[in-house]
C-alpha positions in Angstrom: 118.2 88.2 94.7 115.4 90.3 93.0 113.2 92.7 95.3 109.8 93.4 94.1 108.8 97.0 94.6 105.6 98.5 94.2 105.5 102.7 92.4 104.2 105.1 94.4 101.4 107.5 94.5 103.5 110.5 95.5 105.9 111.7 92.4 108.5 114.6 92.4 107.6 117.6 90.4 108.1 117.9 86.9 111.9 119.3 86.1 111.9 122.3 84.2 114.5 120.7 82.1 115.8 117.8 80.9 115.4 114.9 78.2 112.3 113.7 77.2 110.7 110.2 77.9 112.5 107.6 75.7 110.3 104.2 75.9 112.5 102.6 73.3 115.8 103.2 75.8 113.9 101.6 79.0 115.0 98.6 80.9 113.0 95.5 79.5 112.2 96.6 75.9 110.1 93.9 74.7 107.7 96.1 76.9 107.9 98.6 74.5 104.2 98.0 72.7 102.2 97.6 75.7 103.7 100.6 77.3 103.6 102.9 74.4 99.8 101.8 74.2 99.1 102.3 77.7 100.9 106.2 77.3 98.8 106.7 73.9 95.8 105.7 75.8 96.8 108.0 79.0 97.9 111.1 76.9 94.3 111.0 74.8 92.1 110.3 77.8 93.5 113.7 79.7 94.0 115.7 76.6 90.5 114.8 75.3 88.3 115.8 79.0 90.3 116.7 81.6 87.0 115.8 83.7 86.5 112.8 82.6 89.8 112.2 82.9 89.9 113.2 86.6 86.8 110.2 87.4 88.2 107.8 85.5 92.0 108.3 87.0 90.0 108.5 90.8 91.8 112.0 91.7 90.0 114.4 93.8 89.0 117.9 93.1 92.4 118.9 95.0 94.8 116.4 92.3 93.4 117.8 89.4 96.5 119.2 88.3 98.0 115.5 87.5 95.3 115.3 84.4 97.7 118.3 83.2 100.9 115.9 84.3 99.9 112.9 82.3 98.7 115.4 79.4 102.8 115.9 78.8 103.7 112.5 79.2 105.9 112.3 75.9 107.1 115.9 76.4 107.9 116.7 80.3 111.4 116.3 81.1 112.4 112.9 82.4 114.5 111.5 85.2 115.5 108.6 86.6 112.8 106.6 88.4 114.7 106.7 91.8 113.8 110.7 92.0 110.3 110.5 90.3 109.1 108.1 93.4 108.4 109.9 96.6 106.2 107.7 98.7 107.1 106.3 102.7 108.9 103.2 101.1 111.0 105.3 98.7 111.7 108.3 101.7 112.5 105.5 103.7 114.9 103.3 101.0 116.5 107.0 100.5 118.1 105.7 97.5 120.2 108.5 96.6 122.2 108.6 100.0 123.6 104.9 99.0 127.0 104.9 98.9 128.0 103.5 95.1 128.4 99.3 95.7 125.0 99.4 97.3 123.6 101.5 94.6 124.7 99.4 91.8 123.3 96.6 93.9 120.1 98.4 93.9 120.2 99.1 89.9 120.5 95.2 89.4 118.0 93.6 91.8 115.0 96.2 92.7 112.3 96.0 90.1 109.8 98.5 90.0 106.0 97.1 89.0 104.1 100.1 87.5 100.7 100.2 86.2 102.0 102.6 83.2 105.4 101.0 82.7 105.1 97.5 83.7 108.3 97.2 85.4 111.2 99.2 85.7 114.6 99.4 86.9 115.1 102.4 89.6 118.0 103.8 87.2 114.9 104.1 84.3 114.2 107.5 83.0 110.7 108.1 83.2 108.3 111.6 83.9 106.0 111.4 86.3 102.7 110.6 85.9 99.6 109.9 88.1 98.1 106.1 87.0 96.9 103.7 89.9 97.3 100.3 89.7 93.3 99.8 90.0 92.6 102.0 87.1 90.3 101.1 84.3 91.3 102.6 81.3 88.4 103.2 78.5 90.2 102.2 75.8 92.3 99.1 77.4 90.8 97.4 80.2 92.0 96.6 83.1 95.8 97.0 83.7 95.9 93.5 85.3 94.7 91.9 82.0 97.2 94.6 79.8 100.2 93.5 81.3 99.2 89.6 81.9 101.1 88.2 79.5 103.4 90.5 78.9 105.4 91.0 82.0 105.1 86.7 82.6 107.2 86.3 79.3 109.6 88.9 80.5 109.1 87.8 84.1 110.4 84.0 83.0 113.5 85.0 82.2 114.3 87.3 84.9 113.6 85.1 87.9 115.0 81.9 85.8 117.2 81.5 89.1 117.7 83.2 92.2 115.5 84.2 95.2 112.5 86.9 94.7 111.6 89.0 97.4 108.1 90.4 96.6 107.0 94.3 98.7 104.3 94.9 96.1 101.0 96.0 97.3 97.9 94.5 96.4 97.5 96.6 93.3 100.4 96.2 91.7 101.0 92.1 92.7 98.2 91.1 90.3 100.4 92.0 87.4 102.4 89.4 87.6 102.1 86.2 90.0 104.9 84.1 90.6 104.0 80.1 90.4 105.6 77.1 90.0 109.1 76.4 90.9 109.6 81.1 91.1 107.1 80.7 93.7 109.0 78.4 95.7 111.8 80.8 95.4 109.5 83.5 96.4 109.4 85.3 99.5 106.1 88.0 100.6 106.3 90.0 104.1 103.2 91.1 106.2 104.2 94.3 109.0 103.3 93.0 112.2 102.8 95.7 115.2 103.6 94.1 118.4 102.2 97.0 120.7 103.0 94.3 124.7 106.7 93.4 123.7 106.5 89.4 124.3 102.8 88.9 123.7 101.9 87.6 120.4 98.2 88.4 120.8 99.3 92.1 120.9 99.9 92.2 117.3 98.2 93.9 114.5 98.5 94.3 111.2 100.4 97.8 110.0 99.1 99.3 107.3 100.3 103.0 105.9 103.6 102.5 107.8 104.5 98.9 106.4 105.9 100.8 103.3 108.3 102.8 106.1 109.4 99.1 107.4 109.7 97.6 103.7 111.9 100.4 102.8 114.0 100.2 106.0 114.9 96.8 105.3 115.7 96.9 101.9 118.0 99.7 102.3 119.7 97.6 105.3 119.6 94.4 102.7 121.7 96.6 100.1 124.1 97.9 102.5 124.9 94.9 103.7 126.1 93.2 100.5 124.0 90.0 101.2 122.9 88.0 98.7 120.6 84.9 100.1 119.3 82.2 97.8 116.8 80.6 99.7 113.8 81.5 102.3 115.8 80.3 105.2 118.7 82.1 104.0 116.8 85.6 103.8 115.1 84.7 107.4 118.9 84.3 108.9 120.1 87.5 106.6 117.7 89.5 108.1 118.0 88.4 111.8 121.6 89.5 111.5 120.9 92.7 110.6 118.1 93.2 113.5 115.3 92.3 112.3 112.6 89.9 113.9 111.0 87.9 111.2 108.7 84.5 111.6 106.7 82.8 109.4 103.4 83.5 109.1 100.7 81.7 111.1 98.5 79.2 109.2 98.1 76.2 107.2 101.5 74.8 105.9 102.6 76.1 102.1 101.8 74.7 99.4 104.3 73.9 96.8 103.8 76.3 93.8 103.1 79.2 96.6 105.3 82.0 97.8 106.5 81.6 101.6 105.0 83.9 103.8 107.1 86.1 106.2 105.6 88.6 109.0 108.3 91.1 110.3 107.1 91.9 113.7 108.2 95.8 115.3 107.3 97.5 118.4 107.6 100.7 117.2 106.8 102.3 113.5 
C-alpha cells in the first residue's frame, strides 16, 4: 500500500551543520530537471527582491525571514525530510518514535507530494524551504502545470499495483490525479466530527485538526504491519484498529474515481 502525504507549512530550523542538498541523490530521480528548475527559479526570485519575493511566496510581514531560508536552498545543511516536516499530521505520525519494522515500512510506502520537490520519500534529504502548493512562480507557472506530466510518468510506475491511500490536501492533490484502473485502487478520507455520539446529523466537517486524525491513523496503519489491497480491505484494517470509517454519502462511484471514505470521531 502507498499513502499519499501532503508537506507541511511548518519546517524545523535550519541545522547549523550538515551536508548540503543533493537533488541528483533524491528518491525518484527522473525528477531531477523539474526540481532543479523549480530551486533555480526559487533561489533567484528571493535573492533578486526579497519583497517581492515575500508577495509572491504569500508570507506575512512576521515570515519574512523564510525569503532568507529559500535564498540558501543549495547551501543550508540538509536532513532527512522526516525532521524538516513539522506540521499537526507530522507531530501526530511522530515518525521518529517508530520502532525500526514500522519505520522501514514507512520509508517504502509514505510519499511525500511537495510543491518544490514533487514527491519525496520521508527518508529524502532535503533543507527546508517555504513554497505553497498554490504558488505562482514568475518564471514557471503554476506548480500544478510544472509537475503535470512529470510526476504522472513517475506516478505510473509507482502505483502499477497495489492500493493508494491518498491524505493530500487540496493543494498538493492537483499534482498528480489518480484515474483509471489507480483510481479504483484509490482510497481519499474526509474527518467527520460527530459532536451527539449516535446522531449522524451532528457531524461536521473537521478542518485544521483532520491532519491530527490523518496522522494518528497512519502511524496506527504502520504499527500494525497491515498491508490491505483493496477498499474493503483498508475499511476492515482500520475498524480493527479502532477506527469508525463509512463511506461517504452521495451518488454511487464512478469507475475511474477514487472511493471516498469519512472517518467519523467524537473527540479531536
Amino acid at each position: 500500500m502507498l499513502i499519499l502525504l501532503p508537506p507541511s507549512e511548518g519546517k524545523a530550523p535550519v541545522p547549523s551543520r550538515g551536508r548540503a542538498l543533493d537533488v541528483a541523490g533524491l528518491s525518484f530521480p527522473e525528477l531531477a530537471r523539474p526540481r532543479l528548475a523549480l530551486v533555480d527559479a526559487l533561489v533567484g526570485l528571493c535573492s533578486a527582491d526579497p519583497d517581492h519575493a515575500r508577495d509572491v511566496l504569500g508570507l506575512s510581514p512576521g515570515l519574512a525571514g523564510e525569503v532568507e531560508v529559500n535564498r540558501r536552498l543549495l547551501t543550508a545543511p540538509a536532513r532527512p525530510a522526516a525532521d524538516v516536516y513539522t506540521g499537526v499530521l507530522y507531530e501526530a505520525l511522530r515518525l521518529d518514535t517508530l520502532p525500526v519494522a514500522a519505520r522501514r515500512r514507512a520509508n517504502r510506502s509514505l510519499l511525500v507530494f511537495s510543491g518544490l520537490w514533487g514527491m519525496l520519500r520521508v527518508g529524502d534529504r532535503i533543507p527546508p524551504y517555504r513554497l505553497s502548493g498554490d504558488v505562482v512562480l514568475p518564471e514557471l507557472g503554476t506548480l500544478t502545470a510544472h509537475w503535470r506530466d512529470p510526476l504522472a510518468a513517475s506516478m505510473a510506475t509507482v502505483t502499477a499495483t497495489g492500493l493508494v491511500l491518498d491524505l493530500r490536501s487540496s493543494s498538493y492533490a492537483g499534482l498528480w490525479r489518480p484515474s483509471g484502473a489507480v483510481a479504483d485502487r484509490t482510497v481519499t478520507l474526509r474527518v467527520l466530527q460527530e459532536r451527539r455520539p449516535g446522531d449522524p446529523t451532528s457531524r461536521s466537517v473537521v478542518s485544521h485538526f483532520n491532519k491530527a486524525t490523518k496522522g494518528r491513523l497512519v502511524r496506527d496503519l504502520l504499527l500494525s504491519g497491515a498491508d490491505p489491497k483493496t477498499p474493503a480491505q483498508l475499511l476492515k484494517t482500520l475498524a480493527t484498529l479502532g477506527y469508525v470509517v463509512e463511506p461517504t454519502p452521495g451518488p454511487s462511484r464512478k469507475p475511474g474515481r477514487a472511493h471516498p471514505f469519512d472517518v467519523v470521531v467524537a473527540d479531536l
